[in-house]
C-alpha positions as CSV (number, residue, x, y, z in Angstrom):
1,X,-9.9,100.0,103.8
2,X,-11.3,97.0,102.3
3,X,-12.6,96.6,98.4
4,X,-16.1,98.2,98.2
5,X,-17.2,94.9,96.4
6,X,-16.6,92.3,99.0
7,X,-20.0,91.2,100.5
8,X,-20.4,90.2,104.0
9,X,-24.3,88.6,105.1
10,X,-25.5,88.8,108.9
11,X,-27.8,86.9,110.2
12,X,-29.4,88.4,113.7
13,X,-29.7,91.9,114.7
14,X,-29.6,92.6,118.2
15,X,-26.7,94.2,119.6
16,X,-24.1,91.8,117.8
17,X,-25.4,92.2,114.7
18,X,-25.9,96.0,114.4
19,X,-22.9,96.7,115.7
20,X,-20.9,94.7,113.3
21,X,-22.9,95.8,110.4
22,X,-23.0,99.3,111.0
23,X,-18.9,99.2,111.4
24,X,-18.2,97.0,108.3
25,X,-20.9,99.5,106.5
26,X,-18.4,102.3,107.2
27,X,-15.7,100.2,106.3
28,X,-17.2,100.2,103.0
29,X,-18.2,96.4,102.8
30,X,-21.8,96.2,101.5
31,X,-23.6,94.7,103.8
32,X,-26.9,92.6,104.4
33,X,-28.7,92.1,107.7
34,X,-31.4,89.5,108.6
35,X,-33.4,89.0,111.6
36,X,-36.4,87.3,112.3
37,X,-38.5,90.0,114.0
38,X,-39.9,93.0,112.4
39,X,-38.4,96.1,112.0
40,X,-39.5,97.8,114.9
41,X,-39.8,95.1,117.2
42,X,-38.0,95.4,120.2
43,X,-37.8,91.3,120.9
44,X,-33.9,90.9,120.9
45,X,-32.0,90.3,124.8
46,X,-30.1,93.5,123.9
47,X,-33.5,95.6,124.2
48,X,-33.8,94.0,127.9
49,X,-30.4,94.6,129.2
50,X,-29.3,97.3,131.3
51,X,-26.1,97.8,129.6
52,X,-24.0,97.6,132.4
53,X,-20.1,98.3,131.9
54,X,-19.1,97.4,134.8
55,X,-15.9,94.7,134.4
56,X,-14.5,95.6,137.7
57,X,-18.2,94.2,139.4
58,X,-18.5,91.1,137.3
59,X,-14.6,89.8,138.7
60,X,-17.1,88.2,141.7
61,X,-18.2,85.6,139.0
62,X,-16.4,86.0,135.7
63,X,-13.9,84.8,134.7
64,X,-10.3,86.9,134.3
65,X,-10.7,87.2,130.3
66,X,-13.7,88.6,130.7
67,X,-12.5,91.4,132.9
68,X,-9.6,92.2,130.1
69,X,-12.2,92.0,127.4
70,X,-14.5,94.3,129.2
71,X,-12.2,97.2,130.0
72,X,-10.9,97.5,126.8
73,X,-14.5,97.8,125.7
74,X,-14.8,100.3,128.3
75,X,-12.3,102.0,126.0
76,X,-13.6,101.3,122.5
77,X,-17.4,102.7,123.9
78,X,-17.0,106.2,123.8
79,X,-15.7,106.5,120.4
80,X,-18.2,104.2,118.8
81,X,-20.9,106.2,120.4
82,X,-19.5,109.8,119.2
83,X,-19.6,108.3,115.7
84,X,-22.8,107.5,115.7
85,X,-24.5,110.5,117.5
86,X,-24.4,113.6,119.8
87,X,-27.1,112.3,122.3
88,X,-25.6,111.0,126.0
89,X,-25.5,107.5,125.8
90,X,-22.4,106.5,127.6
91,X,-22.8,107.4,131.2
92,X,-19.5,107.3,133.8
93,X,-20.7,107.5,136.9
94,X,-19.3,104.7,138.1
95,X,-20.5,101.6,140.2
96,X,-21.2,101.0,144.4
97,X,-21.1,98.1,145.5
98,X,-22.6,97.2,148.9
99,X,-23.8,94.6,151.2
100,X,-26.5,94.9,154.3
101,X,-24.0,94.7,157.6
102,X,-25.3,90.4,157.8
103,X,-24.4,89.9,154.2
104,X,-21.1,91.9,155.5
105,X,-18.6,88.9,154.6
106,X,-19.5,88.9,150.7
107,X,-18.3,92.6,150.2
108,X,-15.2,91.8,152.1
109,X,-14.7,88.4,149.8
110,X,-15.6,91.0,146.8
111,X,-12.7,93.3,147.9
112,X,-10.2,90.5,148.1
113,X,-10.9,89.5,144.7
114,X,-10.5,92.7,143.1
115,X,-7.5,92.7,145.9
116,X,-6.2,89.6,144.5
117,X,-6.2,90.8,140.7
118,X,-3.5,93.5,141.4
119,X,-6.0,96.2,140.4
120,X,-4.2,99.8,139.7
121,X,-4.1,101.8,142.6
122,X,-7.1,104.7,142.2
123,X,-9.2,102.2,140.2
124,X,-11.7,100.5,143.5
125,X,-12.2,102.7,146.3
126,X,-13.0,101.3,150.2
127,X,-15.5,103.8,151.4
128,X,-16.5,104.3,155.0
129,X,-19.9,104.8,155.9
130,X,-19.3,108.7,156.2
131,X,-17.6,108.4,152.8
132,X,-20.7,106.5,151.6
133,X,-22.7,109.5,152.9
134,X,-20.7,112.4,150.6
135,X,-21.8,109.8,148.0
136,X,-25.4,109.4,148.9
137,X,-26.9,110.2,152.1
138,X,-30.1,107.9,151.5
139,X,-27.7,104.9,151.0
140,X,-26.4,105.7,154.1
141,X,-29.1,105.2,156.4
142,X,-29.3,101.4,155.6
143,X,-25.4,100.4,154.7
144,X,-21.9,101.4,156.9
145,X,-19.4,100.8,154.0
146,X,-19.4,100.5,150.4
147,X,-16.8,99.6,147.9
148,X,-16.5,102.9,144.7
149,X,-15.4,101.8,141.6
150,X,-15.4,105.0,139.1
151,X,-14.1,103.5,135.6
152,X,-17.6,102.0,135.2
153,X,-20.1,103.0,132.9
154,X,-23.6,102.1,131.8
155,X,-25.1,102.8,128.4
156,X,-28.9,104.1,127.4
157,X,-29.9,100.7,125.5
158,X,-33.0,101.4,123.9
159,X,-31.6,104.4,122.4
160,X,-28.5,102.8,121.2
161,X,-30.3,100.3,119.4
162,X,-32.9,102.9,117.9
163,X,-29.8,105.0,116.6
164,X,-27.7,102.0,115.1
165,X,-31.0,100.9,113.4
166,X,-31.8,104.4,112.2
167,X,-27.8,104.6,110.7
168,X,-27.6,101.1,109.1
169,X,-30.8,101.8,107.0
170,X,-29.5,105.1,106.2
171,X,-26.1,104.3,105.0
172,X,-28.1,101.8,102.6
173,X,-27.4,98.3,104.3
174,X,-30.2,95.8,103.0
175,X,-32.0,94.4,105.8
176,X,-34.5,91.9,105.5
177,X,-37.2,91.9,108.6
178,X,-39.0,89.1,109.2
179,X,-36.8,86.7,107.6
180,X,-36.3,84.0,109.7
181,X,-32.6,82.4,108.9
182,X,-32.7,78.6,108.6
183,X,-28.9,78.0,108.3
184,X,-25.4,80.2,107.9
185,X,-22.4,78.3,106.1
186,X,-19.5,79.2,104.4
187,X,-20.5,82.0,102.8
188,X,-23.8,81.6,102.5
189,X,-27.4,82.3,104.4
190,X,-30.9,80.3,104.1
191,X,-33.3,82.1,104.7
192,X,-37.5,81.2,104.3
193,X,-36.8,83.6,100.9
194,X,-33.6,81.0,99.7
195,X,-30.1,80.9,100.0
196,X,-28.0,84.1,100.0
197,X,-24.3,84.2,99.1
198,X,-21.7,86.1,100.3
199,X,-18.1,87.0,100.7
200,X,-18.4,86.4,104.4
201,X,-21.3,84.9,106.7
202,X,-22.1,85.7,110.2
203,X,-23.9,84.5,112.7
204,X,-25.3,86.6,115.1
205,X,-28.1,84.8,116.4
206,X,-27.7,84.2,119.9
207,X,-30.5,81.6,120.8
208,X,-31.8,80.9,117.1
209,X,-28.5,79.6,116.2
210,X,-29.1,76.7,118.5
211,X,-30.8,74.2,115.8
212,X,-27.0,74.3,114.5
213,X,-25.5,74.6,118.6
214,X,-27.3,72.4,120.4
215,X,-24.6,73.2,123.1
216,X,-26.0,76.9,123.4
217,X,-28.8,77.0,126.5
218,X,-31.0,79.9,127.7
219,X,-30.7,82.2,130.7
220,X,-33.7,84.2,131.5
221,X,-33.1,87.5,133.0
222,X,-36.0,89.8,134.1
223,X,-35.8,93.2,134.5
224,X,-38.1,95.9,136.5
225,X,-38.1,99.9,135.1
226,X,-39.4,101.9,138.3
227,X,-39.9,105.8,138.8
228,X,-38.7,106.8,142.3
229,X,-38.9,110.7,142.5
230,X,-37.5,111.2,145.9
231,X,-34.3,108.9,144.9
232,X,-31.5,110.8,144.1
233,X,-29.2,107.2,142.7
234,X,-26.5,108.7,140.1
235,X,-23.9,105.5,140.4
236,X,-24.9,102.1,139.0
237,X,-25.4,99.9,142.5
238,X,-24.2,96.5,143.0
239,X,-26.1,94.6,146.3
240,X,-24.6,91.6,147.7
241,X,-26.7,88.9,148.9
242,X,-26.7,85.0,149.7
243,X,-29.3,84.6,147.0
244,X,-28.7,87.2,144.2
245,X,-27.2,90.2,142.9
246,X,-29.0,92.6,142.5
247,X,-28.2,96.0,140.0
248,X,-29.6,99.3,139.9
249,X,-29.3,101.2,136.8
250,X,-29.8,105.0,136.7
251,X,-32.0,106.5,133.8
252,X,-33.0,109.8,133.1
253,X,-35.7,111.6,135.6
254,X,-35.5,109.6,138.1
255,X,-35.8,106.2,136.5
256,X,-33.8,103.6,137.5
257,X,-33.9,99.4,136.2
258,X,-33.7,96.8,138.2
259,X,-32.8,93.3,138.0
260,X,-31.1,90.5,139.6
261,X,-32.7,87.1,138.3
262,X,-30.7,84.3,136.4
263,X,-32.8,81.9,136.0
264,X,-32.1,78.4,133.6
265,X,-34.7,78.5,131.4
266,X,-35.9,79.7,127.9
267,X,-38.7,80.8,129.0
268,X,-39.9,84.0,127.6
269,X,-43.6,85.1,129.5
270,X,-43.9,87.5,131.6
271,X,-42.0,88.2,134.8
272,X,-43.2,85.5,137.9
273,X,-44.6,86.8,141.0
274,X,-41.4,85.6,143.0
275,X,-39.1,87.4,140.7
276,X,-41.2,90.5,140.8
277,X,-41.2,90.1,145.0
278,X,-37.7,89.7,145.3
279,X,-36.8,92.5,142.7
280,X,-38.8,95.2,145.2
281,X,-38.3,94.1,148.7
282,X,-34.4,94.1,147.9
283,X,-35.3,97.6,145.7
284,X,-37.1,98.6,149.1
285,X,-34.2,97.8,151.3
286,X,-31.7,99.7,149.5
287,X,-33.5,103.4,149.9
288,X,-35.9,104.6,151.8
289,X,-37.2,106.7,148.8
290,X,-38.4,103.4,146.4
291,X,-41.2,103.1,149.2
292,X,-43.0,105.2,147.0
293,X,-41.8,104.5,143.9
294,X,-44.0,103.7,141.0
295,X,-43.4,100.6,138.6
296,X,-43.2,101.6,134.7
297,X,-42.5,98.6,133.3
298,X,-41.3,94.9,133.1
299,X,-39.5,92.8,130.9
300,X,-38.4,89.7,130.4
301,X,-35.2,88.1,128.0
302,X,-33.2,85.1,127.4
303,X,-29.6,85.8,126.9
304,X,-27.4,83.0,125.0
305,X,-24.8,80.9,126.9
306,X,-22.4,78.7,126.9
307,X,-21.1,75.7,129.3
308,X,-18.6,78.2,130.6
309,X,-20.5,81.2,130.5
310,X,-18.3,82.7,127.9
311,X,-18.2,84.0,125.0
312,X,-17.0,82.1,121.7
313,X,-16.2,83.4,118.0
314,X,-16.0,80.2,115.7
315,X,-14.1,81.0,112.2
316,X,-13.7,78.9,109.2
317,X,-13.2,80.1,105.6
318,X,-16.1,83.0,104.5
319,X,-17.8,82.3,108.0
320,X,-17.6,83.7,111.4
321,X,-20.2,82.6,114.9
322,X,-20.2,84.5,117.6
323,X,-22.3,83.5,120.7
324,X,-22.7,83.0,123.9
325,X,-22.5,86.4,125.5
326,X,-24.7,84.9,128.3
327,X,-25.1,88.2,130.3
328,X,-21.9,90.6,129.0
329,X,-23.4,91.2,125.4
330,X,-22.9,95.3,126.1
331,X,-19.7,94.5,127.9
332,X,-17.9,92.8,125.4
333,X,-19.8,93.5,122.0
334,X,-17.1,96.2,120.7
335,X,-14.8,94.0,121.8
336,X,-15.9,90.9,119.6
337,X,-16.4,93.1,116.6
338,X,-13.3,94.2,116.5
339,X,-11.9,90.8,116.5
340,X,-14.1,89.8,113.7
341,X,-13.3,92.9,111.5
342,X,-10.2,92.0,112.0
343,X,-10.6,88.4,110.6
344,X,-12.8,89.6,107.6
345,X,-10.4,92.6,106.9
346,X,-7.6,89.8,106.5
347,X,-9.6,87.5,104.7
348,X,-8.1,85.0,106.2
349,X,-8.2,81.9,108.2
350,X,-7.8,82.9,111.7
351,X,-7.9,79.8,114.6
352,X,-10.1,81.1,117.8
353,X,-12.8,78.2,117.8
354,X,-13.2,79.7,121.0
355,X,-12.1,83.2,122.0
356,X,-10.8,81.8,124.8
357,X,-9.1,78.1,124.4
358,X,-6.8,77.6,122.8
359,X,-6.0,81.0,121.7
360,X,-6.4,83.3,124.5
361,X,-7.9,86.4,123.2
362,X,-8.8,87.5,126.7
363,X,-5.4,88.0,127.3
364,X,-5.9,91.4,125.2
365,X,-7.7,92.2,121.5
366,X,-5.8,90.7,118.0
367,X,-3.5,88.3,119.8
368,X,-5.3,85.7,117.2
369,X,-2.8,84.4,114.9
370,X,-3.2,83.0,111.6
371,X,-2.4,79.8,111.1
372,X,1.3,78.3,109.7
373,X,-0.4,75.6,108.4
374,X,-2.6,78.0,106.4
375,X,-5.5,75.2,104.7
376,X,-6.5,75.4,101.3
377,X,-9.6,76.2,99.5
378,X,-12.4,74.3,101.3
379,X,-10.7,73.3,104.2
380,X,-12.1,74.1,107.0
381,X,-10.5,74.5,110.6
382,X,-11.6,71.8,112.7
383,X,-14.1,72.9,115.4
384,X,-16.5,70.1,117.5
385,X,-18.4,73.3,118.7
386,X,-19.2,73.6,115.4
C-alpha cells in the first residue's frame, strides 16, 4: 500500500480515467481528476461504446497482443465490478458469430484463425444449423451455421460510468469539470485554472491529447439503440460481411445496440443517412423480429488511434500517456491500469514507450522491466512518440 501523501493528477475522465482514479483512490493515493466536459455530460467515446468483451471475435483483425491483453481483462472484470457495486454489469453470455450462406467463406477464414491460434479446446464452438437452433430459433431461419464462443462478455456502459463517477466523488477525489487541460508534463497539469503539480501525471485524454500527439487520428464509430420485443437475442452477435461487421449487443427488456461503422474521420454530428441504412437493413436481415422493431436512440463517437491500431502507455519520470485504444477501450482498460499502477506503485522508471515495441506487454500483464541503466533525476526515457 502506497504512502497516503503521494499525489497522482489525471487529466480525462472517460473510461481510462475513472478507472485508474477510482483504483489509485483505494489504493490510498489522493487523487485529482480533470476533464473538459461537465459533470454530467455524457460526451466521452466510453459513453458510445458497447462494451464488447469479446477478444476471441476481435482475432479477425487484431492483432495477437491484443487478444492476450483482452482475456486477461476478461479476468480482471468481474472483480472490479463486485467492488464497486451489486448491480449486473458484467454479462457472460457469450458471442455468435455468423455469416449469410454468400458471405459463407469469411466465417470459415474466421474459424481458421481462431484455428490457427491453438485456442483451448471448449473455448470456440462450430455449431450446425440445428445447433444454431437450440441456441436461437429466429437466427435460424436466415443462417445454417454459426461459430459459439462462451468466454465472452459484454458490460452495461452507461451504468458503469454512472457508478465509477458516483464512487470517485464519494471517496473524496477532486475533480475539476469543465477544466479544459492545456498540457500534462512531468508531474505537472495546465489547466485554463494554472498549472497543477503532482507526484505523478496522467494522460487520459484520448483525442484532446492530440495538440501534444499529432500522430493520434480519429475513428468515428456510430451506434443505433433499438427496442425489438419479439427478439429473443441473449448472446452478443458478430455478422460477417464483405463491407462491415456488424455487432449486436443485448440490453435489458428487449434492447439491443447496434453498430458496425468505422469510419476515418473526427467527425462528431450526428449519424449519416448511409450509416443509419446499413445499420438496419443488416439489423433486418439477421431476425425476422427487428421488422418491427422501434429505434430509441443514436449516437455518435470518435475513439483515439494509433498508426497500428494499438494501444500505447508512454512513461517517463512522474508521467504516464496512455492512448490509443482505437475501439478496445472496455477490452483492455483493466488491463492498462494495472500496468500503470504498477509503474506508479514502483515509482520508478519503467521502459514501455509502447506497450507493445519493444517491450512486449501483450505477451502477458507486468512483463515491463525497469531499466539497468536506471536515469537520473530529470532524465527522461527517450520516446519520438512523445
Amino acid at each position: 500500500m502506497p504512502a497516503t501523501n503521494l499525489t497522482v493528477g489525471i487529466a480525462g475522465a472517460g473510461l481510462m480515467g475513472r478507472l485508474l482514479a477510482w483504483q489509485l483512490q483505494q489504493r490510498g493515493y489522493r487523487v485529482t481528476l480533470f476533464d473538459q466536459a461537465a459533470l454530467n455530460q455524457e460526451s466521452a467515446a466510453a459513453f458510445v461504446a458497447a462494451g464488447m468483451l469479446a477478444p476471441y471475435a476481435e482475432l479477425e483483425t487484431a492483432d495477437t497482443g491484443i487478444f492476450n491483453m483482452g482475456m486477461h481483462s476478461l479476468d480482471l472484470w468481474p472483480d472490479l465490478i463486485k467492488d464497486l457495486t451489486s448491480k449486473p454489469l458484467w454479462h457472460q453470455g457469450g458471442s455468435l458469430v455468423l455469416a449469410h450462406p454468400q458471405d459463407t467463406s469469411y466465417l470459415q477464414r474466421f474459424l481458421q484463425q481462431l484455428e490457427a491460434h491453438d485456442i483451448e479446446p471448449g473455448k470456440v464452438h462450430h455449431l450446425n444449423q440445428s445447433a444454431l437452433f437450440n441456441h436461437n430459433s429466429g437466427l435460424a431461419e436466415h443462417f445454417n451455421q454459426a461459430i459459439y464462443l462462451p468466454q465472452e462478455s459484454w458490460i452495461y456502459t452507461h451504468e458503469l460510468l454512472k457508478i465509477l463517477q458516483q464512487r470517485i466523488v464519494a471517496a473524496g477525489v477532486t475533480w475539476h469539470h469543465q477544466t479544459r487541460v492545456e498540457n500534462v508534463s512531468s508531474g505537472c497539469i495546465t489547466s485554463t485554472m494554472g498549472n497543477h503539480v503532482f507526484d505523478w501525471a496522467v494522460d487520459c485524454r484520448g483525442l484532446g491529447a492530440k495538440p501534444q500527439m499529432p500522430q493520434l487520428r480519429g475513428v468515428r464509430g456510430e451506434v443505433l439503440e433499438v427496442h425489438a420485443p419479439e427478439v429473443d437475442i441473449t448472446q452478443m452477435v458478430r455478422l460477417m460481411h464483405p463491407h462491415y461487421r456488424l455487432y449486436l449487443v443485448p440490453r435489458a427488456n428487449h434492447h439491443y445496440l447496434l453498430g458496425a461503422t468505422q469510419i476515418e474521420s473526427e467527425d462528431t454530428s450526428n449519424i449519416s443517412v448511409r450509416s443509419a441504412l446499413e445499420l438496419l437493413s443488416a439489423l433486418y436481415s439477421l431476425h425476422p423480429g427487428f421488422a418491427e422493431a422501434r429505434i430509441v436512440g443514436t449516437a455518435t463517437g470518435c475513439r483515439p488511434a494509433l498508426a497500428d491500431n494499438l494501444p500505447a502507455i508512454y512513461s517517463r519520470q512522474g508521467l504516464l500517456k496512455i492512448n490509443g485504444l482505437y475501439r478496445h477501450g472496455y477490452l483492455l482498460a483493466p488491463t492498462l491500469a494495472e500496468e500503470a499502477i504498477k509503474c506508479i506503485e514502483a515509482n520508478d522508471d519503467l521502459i514501455f514507450p509502447n506497450i507493445h515495441h519493444p517491450i512486449d506487454l501483450c505477451k502477458g500483464p507486468s512483463q515491463a522491466k525497469p531499466r539497468a541503466d536506471k536515469l537520473g533525476p530529470n532524465k527522461e526515457y527517450p520516446c519520438t512518440s512523445c
